[in-house]
C-alpha positions in Angstrom: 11.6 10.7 11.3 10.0 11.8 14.4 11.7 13.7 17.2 10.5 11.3 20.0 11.7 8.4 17.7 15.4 8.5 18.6 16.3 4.4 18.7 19.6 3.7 21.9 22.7 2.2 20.2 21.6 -1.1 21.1 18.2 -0.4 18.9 19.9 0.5 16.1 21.0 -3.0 15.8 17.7 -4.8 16.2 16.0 -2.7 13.1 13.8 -5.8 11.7 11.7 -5.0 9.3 10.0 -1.4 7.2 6.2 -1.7 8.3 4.0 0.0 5.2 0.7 1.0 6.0 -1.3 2.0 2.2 -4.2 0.5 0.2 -4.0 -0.9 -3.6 -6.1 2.1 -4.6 -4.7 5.0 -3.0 -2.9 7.4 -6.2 -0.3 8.5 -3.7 0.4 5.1 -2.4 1.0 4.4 -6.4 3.0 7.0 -6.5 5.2 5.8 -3.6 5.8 2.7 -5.2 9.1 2.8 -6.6 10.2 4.5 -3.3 9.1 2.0 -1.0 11.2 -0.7 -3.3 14.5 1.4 -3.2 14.4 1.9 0.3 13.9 -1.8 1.1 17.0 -3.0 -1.3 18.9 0.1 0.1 18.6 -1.0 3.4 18.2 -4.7 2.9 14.7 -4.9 4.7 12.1 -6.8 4.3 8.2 -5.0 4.5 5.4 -5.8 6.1 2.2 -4.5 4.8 -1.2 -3.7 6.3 -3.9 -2.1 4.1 -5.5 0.8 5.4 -9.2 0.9 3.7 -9.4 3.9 2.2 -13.0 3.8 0.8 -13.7 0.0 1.6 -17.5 -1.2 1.7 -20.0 1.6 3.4 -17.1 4.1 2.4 -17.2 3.5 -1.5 -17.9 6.3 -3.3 -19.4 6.3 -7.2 -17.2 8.1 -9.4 -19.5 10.7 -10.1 -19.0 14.0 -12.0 -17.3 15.6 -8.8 -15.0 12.8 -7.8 -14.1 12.2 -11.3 -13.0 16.0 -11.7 -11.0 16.1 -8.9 -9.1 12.6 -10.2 -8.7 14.2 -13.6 -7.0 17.0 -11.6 -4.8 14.9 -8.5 -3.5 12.3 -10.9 -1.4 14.3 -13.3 0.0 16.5 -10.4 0.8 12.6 -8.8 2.5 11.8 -12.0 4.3 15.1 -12.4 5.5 14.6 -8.7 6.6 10.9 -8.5 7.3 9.8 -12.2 4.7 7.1 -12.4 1.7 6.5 -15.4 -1.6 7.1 -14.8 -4.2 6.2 -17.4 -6.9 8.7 -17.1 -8.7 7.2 -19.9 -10.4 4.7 -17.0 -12.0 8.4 -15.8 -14.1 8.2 -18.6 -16.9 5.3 -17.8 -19.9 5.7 -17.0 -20.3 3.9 -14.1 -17.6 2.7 -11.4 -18.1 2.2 -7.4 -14.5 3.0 -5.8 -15.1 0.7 -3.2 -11.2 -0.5 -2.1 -12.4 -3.5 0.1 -11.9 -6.0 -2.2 -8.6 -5.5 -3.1 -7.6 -5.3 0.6 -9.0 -8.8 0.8 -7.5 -9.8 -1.8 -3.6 -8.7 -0.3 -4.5 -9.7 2.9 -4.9 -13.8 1.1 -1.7 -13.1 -0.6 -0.1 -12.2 2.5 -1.5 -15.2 4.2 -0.5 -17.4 1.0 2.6 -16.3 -0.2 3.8 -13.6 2.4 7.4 -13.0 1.0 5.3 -11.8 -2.2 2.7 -9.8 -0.8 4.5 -6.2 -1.5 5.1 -7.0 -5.1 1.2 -7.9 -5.7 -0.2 -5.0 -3.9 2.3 -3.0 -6.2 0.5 -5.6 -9.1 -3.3 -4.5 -8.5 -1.8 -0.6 -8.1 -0.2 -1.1 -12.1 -3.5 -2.7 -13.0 -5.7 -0.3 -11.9 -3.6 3.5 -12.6 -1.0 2.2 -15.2 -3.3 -0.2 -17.2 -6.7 1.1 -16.5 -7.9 -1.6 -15.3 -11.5 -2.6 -12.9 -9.3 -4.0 -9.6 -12.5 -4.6 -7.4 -13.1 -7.3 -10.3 -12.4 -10.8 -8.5 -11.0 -12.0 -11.6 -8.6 -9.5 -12.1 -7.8 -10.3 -8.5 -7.7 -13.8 -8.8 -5.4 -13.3 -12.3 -2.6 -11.0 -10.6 -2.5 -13.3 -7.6 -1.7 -16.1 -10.0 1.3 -13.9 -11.3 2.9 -13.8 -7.5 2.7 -17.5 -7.1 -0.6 -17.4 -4.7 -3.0 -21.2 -5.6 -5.4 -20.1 -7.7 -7.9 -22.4 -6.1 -6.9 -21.7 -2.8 -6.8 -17.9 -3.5 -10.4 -17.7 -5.0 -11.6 -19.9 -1.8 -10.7 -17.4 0.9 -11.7 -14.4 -1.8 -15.7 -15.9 -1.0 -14.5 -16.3 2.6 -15.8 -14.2 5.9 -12.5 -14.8 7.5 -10.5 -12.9 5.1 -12.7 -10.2 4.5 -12.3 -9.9 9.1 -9.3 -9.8 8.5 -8.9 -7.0 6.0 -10.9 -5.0 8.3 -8.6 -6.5 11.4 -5.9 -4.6 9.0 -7.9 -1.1 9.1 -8.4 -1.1 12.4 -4.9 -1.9 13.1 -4.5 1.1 10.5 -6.2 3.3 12.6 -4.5 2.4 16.5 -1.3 3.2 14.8 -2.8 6.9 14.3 -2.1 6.3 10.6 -4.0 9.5 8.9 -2.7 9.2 5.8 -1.3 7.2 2.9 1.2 5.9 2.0 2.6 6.2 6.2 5.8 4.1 6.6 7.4 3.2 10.1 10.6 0.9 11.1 10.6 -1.6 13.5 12.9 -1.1 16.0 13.6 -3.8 19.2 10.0 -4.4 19.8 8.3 -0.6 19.1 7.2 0.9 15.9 9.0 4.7 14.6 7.5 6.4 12.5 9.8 6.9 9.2 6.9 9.4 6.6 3.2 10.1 6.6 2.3 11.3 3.2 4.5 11.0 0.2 7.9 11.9 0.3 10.6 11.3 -2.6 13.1 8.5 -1.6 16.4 11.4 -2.1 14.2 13.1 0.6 13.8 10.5 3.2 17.3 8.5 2.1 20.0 10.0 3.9 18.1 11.3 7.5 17.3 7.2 7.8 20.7 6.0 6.9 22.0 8.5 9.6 19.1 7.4 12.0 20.1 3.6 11.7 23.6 4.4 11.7 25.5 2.7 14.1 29.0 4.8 14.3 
C-alpha cells in the first residue's frame, strides 16, 4: 500500500474489484498465483486482469545459452520463495522463441468470452507452461485450455486468427504501461472510481494480508 493511497470512510465502502496487472509467462507472476486466489476469497473480490506483454512480438527473445542460464538460475529461487513447481526440464530444447504475445491474445478472448473465468485460465496457460512444461505460444495448447474454462472452441480459435484481438492485447500493454506498472505481478484495488496501488513485485500473501484488511477496514 502506498502512502498517497489512503481511501475516506466513504471509499472504503465502494472497494469493487482487485485489478491484476501480469502476463501468462512471467515466473514471478506464476509464482504469485496462489496469492492472488487467497486474497480474492479472503476478501470476496472479484479480479480484473490486463496482461502486461512482457516479451510480446518484436520483444521475444530465443532462449539462447544466456537466457536459458539465467532461467535455470531465477526459477528455483522462484520455487524456493513461493512454493510453486517449475519443470526446468522445458530449459533443455533446442530451440524456443519466448515471445508472450500469443498468450496475451489468447486471455484477452477468454476475457471477452467467458470473463468471470478469465483469472482461472491465465492461471491455466501459467501451469502449462512452468508446472507441465509445456509450448504455451502453441495455438493449440491455447485453444485446448480455453476449452477447459468454458470459452467456444470455434468462437475462441476465430478471434485467435483475428486482428481485433491481437489490438486489443496490445490495448492491454499499453494500458499496462499508463498505469506506471514496471513490474510483474503489480496488483491495485479499485476504490470509488480511482485505482490504489496494493504490491509491485511479488509479495507473500501473510505479507500483504493484514496492512489491506486494516486499509479496507471500516471501524
Amino acid at each position: 500500500m502506498t502512502d498517497a493511497a489512503q481511501p475516506s470512510h466513504a471509499e472504503r465502502e465502494h472497494v469493487t474489484e482487485l485489478v491484476y496487472v501480469g502476463d501468462p509467462m512471467c515466473s514471478w507472476c506464476w509464482g504469485f498465483a496462489p496469492v492472488l486466489d487467497r486474497l480474492s476469497e479472503r476478501f470476496e473480490l472479484p479480479v480484473r486482469t490486463i496482461v502486461g506483454g512482457l516479451r510480446p512480438g518484436p520483444d521475444a527473445r530465443a532462449l539462447d545459452d544466456e537466457l536459458r542460464a539465467f532461467l535455470r538460475d531465477e526459477w528455483p529461487t522462484i520455487a524456493a520463495r513461493t512454493g510453486q513447481p517449475f519443470d526446468l526440464a522445458f530449459l533443455d530444447r533446442d530451440t524456443f522463441l519466448y515471445d508472450t504475445e500469443l498468450p496475451a491474445i489468447a486471455v484477452v478472448i477468454v476475457r471477452a468470452l467467458v470473463p468471470e473465468r478469465t483469472l482461472e485460465y491465465f492461471t491455466a496457460i501459467q501451469r502449462s507452461f512452468y508446472a507441465e512444461g509445456v509450448d504455451v505460444t502453441d495455438p493449440a495448447e491455447l485453444a485446448r485450455l480455453a476449452e477447459t474454462v468454458g470459452a467456444d472452441d470455434g468462437e475462441f480459435r476465430k478471434q485467435m486468427a483475428s486482428v481485433a484481438a491481437k489490438d486489443r492485447a496490445w490495448q492491454d500493454f499499453a494500458s499496462a504501461r499508463e498505469l506506471g506498472t514496471s513490474a510483474f505481478p503489480t496488483l491495485f484495488a479499485r476504490v470509488g472510481t480511482r485505482l490504489v496501488l496494493i504490491t509491485q513485485g511479488y509479495v507473500s500473501f501473510e505479507s500483504v494480508e493484514k496492512p489491506l484488511a486494516d486499509w479496507l477496514a471500516t471501524g
